[in-house]
C-alpha positions as a Markdown table, in Angstrom:
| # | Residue | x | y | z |
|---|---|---|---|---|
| 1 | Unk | -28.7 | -51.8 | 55.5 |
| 2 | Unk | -26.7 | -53.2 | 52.9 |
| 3 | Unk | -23.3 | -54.8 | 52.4 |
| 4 | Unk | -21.4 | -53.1 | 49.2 |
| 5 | Unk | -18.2 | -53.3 | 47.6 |
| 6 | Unk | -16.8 | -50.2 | 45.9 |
| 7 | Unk | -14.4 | -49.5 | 43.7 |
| 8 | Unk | -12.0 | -46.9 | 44.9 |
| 9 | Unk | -9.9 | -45.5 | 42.8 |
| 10 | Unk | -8.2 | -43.1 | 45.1 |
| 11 | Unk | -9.5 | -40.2 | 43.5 |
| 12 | Unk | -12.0 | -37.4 | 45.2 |
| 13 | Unk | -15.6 | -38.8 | 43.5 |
| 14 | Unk | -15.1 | -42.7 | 44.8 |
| 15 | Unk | -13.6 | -41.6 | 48.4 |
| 16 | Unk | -16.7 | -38.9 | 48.7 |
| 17 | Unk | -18.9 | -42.1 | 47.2 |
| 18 | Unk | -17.9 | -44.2 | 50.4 |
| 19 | Unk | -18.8 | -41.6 | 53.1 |
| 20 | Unk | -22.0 | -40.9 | 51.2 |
| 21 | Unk | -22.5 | -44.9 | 51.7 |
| 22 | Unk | -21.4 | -44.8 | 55.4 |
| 23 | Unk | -24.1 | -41.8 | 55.8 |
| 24 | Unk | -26.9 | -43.7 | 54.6 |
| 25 | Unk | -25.9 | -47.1 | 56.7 |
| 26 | Unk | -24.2 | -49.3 | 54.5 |
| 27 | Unk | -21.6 | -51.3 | 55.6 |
| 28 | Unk | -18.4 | -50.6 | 52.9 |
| 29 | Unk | -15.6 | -52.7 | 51.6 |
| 30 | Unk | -13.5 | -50.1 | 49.8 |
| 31 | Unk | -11.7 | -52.3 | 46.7 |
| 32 | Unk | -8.8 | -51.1 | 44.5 |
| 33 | Unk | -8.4 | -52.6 | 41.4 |
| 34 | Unk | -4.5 | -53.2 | 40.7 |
| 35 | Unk | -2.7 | -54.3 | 37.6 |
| 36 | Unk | 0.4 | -54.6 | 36.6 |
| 37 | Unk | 1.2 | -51.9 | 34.2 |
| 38 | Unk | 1.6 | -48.6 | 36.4 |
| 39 | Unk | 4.0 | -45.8 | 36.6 |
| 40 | Unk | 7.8 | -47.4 | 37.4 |
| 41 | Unk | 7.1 | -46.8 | 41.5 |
| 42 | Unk | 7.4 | -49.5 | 43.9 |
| 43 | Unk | 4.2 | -51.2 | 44.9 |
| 44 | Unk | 4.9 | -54.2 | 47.3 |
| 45 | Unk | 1.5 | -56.2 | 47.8 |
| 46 | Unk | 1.9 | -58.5 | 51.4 |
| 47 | Unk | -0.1 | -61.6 | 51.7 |
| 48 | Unk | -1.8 | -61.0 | 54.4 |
| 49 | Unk | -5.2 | -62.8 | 55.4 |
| 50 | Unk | -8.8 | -60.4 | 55.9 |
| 51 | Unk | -10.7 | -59.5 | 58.7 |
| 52 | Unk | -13.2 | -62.8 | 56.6 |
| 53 | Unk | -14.5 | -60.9 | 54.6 |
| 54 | Unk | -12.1 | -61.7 | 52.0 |
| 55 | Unk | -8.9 | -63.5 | 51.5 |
| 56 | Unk | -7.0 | -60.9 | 49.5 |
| 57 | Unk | -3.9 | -58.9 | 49.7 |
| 58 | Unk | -3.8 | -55.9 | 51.6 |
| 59 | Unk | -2.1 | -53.2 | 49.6 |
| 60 | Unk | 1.0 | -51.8 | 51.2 |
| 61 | Unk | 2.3 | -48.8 | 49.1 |
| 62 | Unk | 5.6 | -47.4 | 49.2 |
| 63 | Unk | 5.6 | -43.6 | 49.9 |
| 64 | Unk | 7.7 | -42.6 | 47.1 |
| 65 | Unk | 6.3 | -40.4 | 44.3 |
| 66 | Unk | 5.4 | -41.4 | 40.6 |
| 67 | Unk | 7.8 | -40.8 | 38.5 |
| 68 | Unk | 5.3 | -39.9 | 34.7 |
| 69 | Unk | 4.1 | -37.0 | 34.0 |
| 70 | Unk | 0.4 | -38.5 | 33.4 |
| 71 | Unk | -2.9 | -38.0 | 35.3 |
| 72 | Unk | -4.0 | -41.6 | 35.2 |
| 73 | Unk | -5.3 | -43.7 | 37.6 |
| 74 | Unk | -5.0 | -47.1 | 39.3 |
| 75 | Unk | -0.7 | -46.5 | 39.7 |
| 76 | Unk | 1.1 | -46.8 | 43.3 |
| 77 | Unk | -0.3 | -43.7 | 44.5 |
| 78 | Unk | -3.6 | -43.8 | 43.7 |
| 79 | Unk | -3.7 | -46.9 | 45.5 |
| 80 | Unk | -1.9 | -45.2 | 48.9 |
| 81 | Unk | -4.9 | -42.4 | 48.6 |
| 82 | Unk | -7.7 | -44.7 | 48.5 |
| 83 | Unk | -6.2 | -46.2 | 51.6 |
| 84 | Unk | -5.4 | -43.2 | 53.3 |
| 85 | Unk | -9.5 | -42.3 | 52.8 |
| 86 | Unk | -10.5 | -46.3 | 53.9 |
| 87 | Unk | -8.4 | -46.1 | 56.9 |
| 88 | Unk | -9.7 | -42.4 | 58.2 |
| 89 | Unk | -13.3 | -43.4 | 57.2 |
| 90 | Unk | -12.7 | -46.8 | 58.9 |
| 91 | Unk | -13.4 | -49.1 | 56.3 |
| 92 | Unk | -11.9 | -52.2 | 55.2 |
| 93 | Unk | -9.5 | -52.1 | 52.1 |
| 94 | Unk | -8.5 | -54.6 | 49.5 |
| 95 | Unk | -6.6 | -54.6 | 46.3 |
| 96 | Unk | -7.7 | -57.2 | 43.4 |
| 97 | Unk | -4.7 | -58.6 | 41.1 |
| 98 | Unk | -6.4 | -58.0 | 37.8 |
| 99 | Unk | -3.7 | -58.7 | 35.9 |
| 100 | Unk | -4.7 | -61.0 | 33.4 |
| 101 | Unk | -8.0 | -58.9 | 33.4 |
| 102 | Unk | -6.6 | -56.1 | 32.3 |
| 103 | Unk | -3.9 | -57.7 | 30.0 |
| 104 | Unk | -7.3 | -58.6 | 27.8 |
| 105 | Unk | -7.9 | -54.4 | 27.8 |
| 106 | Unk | -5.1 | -53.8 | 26.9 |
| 107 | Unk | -4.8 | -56.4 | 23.7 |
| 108 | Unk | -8.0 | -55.2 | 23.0 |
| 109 | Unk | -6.6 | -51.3 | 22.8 |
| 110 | Unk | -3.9 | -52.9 | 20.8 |
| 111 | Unk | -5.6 | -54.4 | 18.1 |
| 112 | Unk | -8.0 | -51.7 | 18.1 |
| 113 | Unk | -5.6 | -49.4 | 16.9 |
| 114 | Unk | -3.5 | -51.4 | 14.6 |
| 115 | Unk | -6.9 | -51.9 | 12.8 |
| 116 | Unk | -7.4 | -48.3 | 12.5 |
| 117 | Unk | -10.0 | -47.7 | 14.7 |
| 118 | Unk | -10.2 | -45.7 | 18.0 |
| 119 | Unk | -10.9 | -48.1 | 20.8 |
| 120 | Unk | -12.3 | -46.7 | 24.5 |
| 121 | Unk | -10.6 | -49.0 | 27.1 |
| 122 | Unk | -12.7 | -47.3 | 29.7 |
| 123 | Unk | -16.1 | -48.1 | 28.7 |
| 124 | Unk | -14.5 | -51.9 | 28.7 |
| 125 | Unk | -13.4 | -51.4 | 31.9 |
| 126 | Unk | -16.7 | -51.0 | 32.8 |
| 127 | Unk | -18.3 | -54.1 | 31.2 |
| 128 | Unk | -15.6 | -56.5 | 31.8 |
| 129 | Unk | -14.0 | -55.2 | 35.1 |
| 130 | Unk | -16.2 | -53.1 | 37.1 |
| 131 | Unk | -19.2 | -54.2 | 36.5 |
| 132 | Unk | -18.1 | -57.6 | 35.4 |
| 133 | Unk | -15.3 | -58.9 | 38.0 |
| 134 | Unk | -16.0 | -56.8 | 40.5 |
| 135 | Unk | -20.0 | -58.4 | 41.0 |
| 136 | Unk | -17.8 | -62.0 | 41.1 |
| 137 | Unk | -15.6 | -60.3 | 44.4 |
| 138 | Unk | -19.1 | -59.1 | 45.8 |
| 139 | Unk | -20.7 | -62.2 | 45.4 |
| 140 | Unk | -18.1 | -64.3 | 46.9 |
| 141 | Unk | -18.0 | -61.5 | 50.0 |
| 142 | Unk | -21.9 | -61.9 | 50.5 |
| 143 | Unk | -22.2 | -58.3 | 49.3 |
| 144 | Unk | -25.6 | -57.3 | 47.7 |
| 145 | Unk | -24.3 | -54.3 | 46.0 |
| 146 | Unk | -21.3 | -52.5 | 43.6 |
| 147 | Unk | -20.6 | -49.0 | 44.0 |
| 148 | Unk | -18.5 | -46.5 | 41.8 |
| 149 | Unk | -18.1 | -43.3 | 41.8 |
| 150 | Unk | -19.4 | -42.2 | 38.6 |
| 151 | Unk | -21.9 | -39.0 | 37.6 |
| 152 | Unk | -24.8 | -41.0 | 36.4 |
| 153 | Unk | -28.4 | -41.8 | 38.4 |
| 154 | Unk | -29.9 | -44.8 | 38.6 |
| 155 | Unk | -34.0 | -44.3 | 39.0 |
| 156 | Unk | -35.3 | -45.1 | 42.4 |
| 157 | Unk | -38.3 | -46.9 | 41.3 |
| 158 | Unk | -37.9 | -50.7 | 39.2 |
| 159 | Unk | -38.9 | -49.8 | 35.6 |
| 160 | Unk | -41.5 | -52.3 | 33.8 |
| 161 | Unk | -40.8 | -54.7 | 31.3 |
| 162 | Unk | -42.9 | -54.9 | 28.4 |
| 163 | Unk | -42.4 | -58.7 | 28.6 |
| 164 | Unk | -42.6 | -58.7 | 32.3 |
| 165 | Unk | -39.9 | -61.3 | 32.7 |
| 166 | Unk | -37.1 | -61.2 | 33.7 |
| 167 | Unk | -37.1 | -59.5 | 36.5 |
| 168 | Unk | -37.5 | -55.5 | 36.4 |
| 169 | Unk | -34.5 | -52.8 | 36.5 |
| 170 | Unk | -34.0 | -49.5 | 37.5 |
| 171 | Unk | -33.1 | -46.9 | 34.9 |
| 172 | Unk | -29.9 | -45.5 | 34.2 |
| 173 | Unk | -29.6 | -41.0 | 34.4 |
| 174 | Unk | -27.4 | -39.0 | 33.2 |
| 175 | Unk | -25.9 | -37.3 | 36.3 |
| 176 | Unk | -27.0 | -34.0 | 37.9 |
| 177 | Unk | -23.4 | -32.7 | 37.0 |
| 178 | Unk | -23.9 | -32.5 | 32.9 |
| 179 | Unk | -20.4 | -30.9 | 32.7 |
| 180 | Unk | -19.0 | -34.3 | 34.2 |
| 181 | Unk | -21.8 | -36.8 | 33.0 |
| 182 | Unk | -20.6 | -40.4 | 32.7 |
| 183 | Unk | -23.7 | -42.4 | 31.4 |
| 184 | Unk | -22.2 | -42.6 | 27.6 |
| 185 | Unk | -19.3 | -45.1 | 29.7 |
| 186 | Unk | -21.6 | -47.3 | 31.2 |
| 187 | Unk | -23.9 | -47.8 | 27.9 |
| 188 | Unk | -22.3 | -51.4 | 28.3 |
| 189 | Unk | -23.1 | -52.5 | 31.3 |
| 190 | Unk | -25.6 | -56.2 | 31.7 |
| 191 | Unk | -28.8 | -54.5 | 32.3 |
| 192 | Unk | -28.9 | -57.4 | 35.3 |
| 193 | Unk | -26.7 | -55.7 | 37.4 |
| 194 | Unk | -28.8 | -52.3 | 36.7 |
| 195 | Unk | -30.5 | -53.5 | 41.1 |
| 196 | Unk | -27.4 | -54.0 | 42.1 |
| 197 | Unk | -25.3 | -51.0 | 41.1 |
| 198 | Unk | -25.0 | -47.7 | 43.3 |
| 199 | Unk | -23.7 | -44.5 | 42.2 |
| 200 | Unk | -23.5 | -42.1 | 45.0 |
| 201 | Unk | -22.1 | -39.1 | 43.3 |
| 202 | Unk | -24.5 | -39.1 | 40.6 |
| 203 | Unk | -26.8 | -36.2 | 42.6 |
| 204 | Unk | -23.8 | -34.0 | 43.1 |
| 205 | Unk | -22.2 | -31.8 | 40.8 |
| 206 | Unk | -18.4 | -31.7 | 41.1 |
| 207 | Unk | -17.4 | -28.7 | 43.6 |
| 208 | Unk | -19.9 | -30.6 | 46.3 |
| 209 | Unk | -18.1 | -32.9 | 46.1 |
| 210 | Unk | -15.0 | -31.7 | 46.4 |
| 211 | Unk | -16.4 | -29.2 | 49.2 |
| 212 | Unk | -17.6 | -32.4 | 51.1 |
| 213 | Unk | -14.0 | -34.3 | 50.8 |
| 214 | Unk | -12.4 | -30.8 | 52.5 |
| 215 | Unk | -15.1 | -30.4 | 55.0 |
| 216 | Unk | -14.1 | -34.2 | 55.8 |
| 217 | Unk | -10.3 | -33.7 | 55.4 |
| 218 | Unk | -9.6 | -35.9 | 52.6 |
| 219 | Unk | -6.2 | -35.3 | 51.4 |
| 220 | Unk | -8.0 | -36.0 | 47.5 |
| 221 | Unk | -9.9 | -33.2 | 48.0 |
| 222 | Unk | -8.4 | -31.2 | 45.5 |
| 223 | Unk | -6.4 | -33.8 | 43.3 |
| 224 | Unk | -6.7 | -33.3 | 40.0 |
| 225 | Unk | -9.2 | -35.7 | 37.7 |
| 226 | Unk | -7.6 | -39.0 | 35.9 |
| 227 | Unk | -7.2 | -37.8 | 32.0 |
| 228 | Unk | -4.9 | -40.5 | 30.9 |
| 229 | Unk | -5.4 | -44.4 | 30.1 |
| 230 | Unk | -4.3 | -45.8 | 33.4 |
| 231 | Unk | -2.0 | -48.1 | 31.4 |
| 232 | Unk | -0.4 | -45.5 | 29.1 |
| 233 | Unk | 1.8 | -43.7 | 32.0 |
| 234 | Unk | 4.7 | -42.8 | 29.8 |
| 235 | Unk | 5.0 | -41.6 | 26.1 |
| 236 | Unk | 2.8 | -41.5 | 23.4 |
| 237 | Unk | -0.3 | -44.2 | 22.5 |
| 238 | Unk | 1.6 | -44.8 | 19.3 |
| 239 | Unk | 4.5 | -46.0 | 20.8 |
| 240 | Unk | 3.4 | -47.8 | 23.7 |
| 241 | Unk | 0.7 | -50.0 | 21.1 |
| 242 | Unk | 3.8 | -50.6 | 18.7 |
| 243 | Unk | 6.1 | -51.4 | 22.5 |
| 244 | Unk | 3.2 | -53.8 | 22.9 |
| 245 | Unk | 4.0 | -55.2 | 19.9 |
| 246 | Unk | 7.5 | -56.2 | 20.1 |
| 247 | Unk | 6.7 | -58.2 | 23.8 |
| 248 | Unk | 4.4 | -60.4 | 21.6 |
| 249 | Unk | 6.8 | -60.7 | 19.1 |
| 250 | Unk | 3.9 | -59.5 | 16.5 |
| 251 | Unk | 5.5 | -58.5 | 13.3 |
| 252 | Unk | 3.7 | -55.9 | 11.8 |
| 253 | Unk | 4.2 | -53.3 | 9.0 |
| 254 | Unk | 1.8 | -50.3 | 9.5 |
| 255 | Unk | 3.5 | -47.8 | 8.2 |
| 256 | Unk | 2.3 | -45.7 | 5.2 |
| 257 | Unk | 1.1 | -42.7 | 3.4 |
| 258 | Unk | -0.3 | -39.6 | 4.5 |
| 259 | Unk | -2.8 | -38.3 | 1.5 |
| 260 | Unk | -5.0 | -36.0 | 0.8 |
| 261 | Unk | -8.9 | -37.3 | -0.5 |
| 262 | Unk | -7.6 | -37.1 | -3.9 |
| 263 | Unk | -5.4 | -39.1 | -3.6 |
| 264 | Unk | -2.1 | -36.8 | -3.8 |
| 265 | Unk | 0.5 | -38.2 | -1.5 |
| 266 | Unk | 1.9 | -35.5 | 0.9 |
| 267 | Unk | 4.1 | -37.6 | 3.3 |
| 268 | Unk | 4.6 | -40.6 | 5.1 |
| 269 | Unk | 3.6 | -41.7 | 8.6 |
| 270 | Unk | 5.1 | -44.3 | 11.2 |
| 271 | Unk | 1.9 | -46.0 | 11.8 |
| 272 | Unk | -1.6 | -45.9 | 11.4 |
| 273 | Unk | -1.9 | -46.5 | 15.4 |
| 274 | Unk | -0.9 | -42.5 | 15.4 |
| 275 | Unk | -3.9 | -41.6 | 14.5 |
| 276 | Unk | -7.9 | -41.3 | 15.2 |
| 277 | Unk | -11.0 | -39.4 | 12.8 |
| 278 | Unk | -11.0 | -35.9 | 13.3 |
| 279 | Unk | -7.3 | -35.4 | 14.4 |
| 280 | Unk | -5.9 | -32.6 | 13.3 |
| 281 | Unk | -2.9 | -32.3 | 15.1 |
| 282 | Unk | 0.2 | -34.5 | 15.4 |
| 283 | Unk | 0.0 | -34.8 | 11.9 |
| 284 | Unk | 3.8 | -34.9 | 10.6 |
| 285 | Unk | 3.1 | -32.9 | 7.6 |
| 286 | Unk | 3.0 | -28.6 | 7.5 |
| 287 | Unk | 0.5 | -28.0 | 4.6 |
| 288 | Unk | 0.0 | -24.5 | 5.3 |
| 289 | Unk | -3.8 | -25.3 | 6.7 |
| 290 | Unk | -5.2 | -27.1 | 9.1 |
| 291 | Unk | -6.2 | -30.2 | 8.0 |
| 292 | Unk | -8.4 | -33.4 | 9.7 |
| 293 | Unk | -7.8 | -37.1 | 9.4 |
| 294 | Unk | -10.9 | -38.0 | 7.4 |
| 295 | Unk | -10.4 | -41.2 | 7.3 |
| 296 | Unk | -7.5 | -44.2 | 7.7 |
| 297 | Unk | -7.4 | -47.3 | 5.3 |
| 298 | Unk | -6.2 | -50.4 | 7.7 |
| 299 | Unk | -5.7 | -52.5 | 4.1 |
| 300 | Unk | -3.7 | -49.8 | 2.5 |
| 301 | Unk | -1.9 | -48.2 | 5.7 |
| 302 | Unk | -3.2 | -44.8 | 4.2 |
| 303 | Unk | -3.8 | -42.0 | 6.6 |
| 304 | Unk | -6.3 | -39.7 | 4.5 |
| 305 | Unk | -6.9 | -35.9 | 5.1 |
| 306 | Unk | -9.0 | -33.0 | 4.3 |
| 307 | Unk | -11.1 | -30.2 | 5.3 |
| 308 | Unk | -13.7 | -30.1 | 8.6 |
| 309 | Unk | -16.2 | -30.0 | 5.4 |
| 310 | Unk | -15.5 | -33.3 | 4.5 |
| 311 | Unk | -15.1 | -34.9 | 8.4 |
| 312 | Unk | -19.1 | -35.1 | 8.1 |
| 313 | Unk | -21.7 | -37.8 | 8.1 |
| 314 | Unk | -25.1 | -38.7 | 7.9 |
| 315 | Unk | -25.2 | -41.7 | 9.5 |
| 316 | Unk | -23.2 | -44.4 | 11.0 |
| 317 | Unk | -24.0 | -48.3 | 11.8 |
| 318 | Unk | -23.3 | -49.4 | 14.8 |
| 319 | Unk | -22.5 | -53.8 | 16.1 |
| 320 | Unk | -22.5 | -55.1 | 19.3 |
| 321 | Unk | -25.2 | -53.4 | 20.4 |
| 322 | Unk | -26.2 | -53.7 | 24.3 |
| 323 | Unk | -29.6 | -52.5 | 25.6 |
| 324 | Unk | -30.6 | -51.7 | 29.0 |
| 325 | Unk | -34.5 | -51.4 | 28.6 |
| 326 | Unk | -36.7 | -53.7 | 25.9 |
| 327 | Unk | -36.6 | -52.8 | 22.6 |
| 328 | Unk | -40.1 | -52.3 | 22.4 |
| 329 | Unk | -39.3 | -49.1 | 24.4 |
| 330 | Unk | -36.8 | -47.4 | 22.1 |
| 331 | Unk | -38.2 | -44.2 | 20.3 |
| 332 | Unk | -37.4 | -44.2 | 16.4 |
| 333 | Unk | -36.2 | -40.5 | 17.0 |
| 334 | Unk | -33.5 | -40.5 | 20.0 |
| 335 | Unk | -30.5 | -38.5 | 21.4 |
| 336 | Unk | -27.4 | -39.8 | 20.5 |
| 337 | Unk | -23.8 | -39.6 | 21.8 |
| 338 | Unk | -20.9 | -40.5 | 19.4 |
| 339 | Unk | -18.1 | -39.3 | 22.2 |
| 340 | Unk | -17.4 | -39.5 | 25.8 |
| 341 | Unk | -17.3 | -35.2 | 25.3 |
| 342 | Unk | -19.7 | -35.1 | 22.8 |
| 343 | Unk | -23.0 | -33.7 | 23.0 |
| 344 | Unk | -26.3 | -35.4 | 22.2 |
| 345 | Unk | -28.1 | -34.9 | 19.1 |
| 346 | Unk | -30.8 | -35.6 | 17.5 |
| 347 | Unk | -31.1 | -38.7 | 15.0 |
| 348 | Unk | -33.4 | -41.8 | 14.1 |
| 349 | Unk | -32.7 | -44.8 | 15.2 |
| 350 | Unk | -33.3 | -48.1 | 13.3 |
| 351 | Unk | -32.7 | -51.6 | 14.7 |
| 352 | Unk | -30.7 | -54.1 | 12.7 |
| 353 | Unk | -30.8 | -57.9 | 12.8 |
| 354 | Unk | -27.4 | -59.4 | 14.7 |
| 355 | Unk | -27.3 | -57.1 | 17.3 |
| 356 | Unk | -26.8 | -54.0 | 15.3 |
| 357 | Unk | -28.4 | -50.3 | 14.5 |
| 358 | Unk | -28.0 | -48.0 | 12.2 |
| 359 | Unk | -28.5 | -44.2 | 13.2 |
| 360 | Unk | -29.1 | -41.2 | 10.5 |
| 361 | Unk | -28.5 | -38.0 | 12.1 |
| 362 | Unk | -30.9 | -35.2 | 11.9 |
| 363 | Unk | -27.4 | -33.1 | 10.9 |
| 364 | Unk | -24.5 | -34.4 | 9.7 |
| 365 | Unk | -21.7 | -34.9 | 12.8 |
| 366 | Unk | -18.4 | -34.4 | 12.7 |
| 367 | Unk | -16.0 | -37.0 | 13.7 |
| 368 | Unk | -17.6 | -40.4 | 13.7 |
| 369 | Unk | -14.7 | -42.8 | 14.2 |
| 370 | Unk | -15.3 | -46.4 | 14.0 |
| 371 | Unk | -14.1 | -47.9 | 17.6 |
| 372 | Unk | -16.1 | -45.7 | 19.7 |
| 373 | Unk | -19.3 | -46.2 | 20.9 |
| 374 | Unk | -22.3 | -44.3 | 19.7 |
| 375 | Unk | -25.0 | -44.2 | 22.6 |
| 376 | Unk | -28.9 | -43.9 | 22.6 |
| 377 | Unk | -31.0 | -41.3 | 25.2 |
| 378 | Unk | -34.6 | -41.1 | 25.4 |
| 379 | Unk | -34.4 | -37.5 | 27.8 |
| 380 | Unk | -31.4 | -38.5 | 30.6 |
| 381 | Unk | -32.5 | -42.1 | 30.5 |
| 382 | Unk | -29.4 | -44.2 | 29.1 |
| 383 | Unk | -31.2 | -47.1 | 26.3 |
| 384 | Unk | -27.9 | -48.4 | 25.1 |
| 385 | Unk | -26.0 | -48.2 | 22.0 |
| 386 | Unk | -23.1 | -50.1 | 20.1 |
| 387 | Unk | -19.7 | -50.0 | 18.6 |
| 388 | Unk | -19.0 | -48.0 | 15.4 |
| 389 | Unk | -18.5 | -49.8 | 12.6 |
């Protein structure tokens, strides 16, 4: 069988993911992907050589407890799981200084925010990290594969090109799971590494797997999903971008006011970065209603808000874009997916020069915030999408 590196982040889905591997005959090289922003817990890396496979660090974790509040991942203890599961299921165990990796996430959640838009540092995990670095740590290991443990499918049989070159790729399902469903994330992905990605979990739904790490005696087996960006372990987004900030010695006012659409001035806000489309708490301001952030003005540091009513849209255009099957093969009338939690619907689909789309929805959607990614089905197959605008 094959050799595979997967990503283990020492929660259930990736430790079930590489005895699910081990069952089918692979040979597994469990990788956790450290950076250095985690929760304040000590995290001591040694330098010791491989078994030649590798010549990384072996993680050696202290055994004290985190010391946030969050349900993130990638900290001290996550790390101390995923070895705890490589060492009972006997596989070899690495950690991955991605550092200056992840610094580039994190500037770009930074200026994401400062610009007024809602970034999604997870589905640029996946491009640049993931499914970026971690196919450079495979190939230098001789590994033919990258596994995660992600609820998506990848099709068993190659699908055809229209222009038959290059080479064919499989498709990428939704998972089994809907509940837990994680194609929107990996919309980014090169469709290259589409033959060389496995995604073990992506026939089970959640208490299998769960069932399968007690049955195994994983100590994960219950531990609770990551909800929290792993670099965010303590306090607010807000004040963590704006802490940012100050370490880069970047000056800048985004303070303003908090409106209403028109235009009567009903408070004042700290910082744009406090806010995302469709918010409606956390506001700063009692008006007696609930009210949405409609929309927020980057040029004028305005915060505007309103009724649900007025949250809607018809359309939205979309940059960026990144297929995974020909264009030739995208449907005028798709499924689309403006949020990680929300569901498809139904809209047309038109492709723009420079890498762009534009998407009219068959029923005006609530929500669309430029930053996040907007995502194209045809059925459970994954086409792609792009970056709001």
């Amino acid at each position: 069988m094959a050799r595979v590196v997967l990503a283990m982040s020492g929660g259930v889905d990736s430790s079930v993911a590489a005895h699910l591997l081990l069952e089918q005959g692979h040979e597994v090289i469990g990788v956790f992907m450290r950076h250095g922003h985690q929760s304040p817990v000590a995290c001591d890396v040694g330098n010791e050589a491989g078994d030649g496979l590798a010549r990384l660090p072996i993680v050696d974790i202290s055994r004290q407890k985190r010391l946030d509040h969050k349900q993130g991942c990638c900290t001290a203890a996550d790390a101390e799981d995923a070895r705890r599961v490589a060492d009972r299921l006997a596989i070899p165990f690495y950690a991955l200084n991605l550092d200056q990796e992840f610094s580039r996430i994190i500037d770009y959640f930074v200026d994401e925010y400062t610009a007024g838009r809602t970034p999604n540092p997870c589905v640029q995990c996946n491009n640049w990290i993931k499914f970026g670095k971690l196919f450079d740590y495979a190939d230098s290991v001789d590994a033919q594969f990258v596994a995660t443990g992600h609820y998506a499918k990848l099709s068993d049989t190659q699908q055809p090109r229209c222009n038959a070159s290059p080479e064919p790729a499989p498709a990428l399902l939704r998972g089994r799971d809907t509940a837990k469903d994680q194609s929107y994330v990996l919309f980014g992905i090169q469709r290259k590494f589409l033959s060389r990605m496995m995604l073990p979990v992506g026939d089970y739904e959640k208490p299998e797997i769960r069932r399968i790490a007690a049955t195994l005696g994983m100590n994960v087996a219950e531990k609770k999903d990551s909800q929290e960006i792993c670099f965010v372990t303590q306090g607010r987004y807000d004040e963590f971008i704006r802490g940012q900030r100050q370490i880069s010695g970047q000056e800048i006012d985004t303070t303003g006011e908090l409106v209403m659409t028109d235009g009567t001035v009903v408070g004042q806000h700290a910082g744009i970065e406090g806010f995302t489309i469709g918010q409606r708490k956390g506001l700063g301001v009692a008006l007696g209603e609930p009210k949405f952030v409609v929309r927020i003005e980057p040029e004028t540091r305005r915060v505007v808000l309103g009724d649900r009513e007025e949250l809607g849209s018809k359309g939205l255009t979309a940059s960026e874009t990144n297929w995974l099957v020909d264009k030739e093969m995208i449907p005028q009338q798709c499924q689309v997916q403006i949020r990680y939690n929300a569901p498809p619907v139904p809209a047309t689909v038109e492709l723009l020069p420079q890498s762009r789309l534009h998407i009219t929805f068959n029923e005006p959607q609530f929500g669309v915030a430029p930053g996040q990614a907007v995502v194209c089905y045809d059925g459970d197959r994954t086409l792609g999408g792009g970056w709001i605008e």
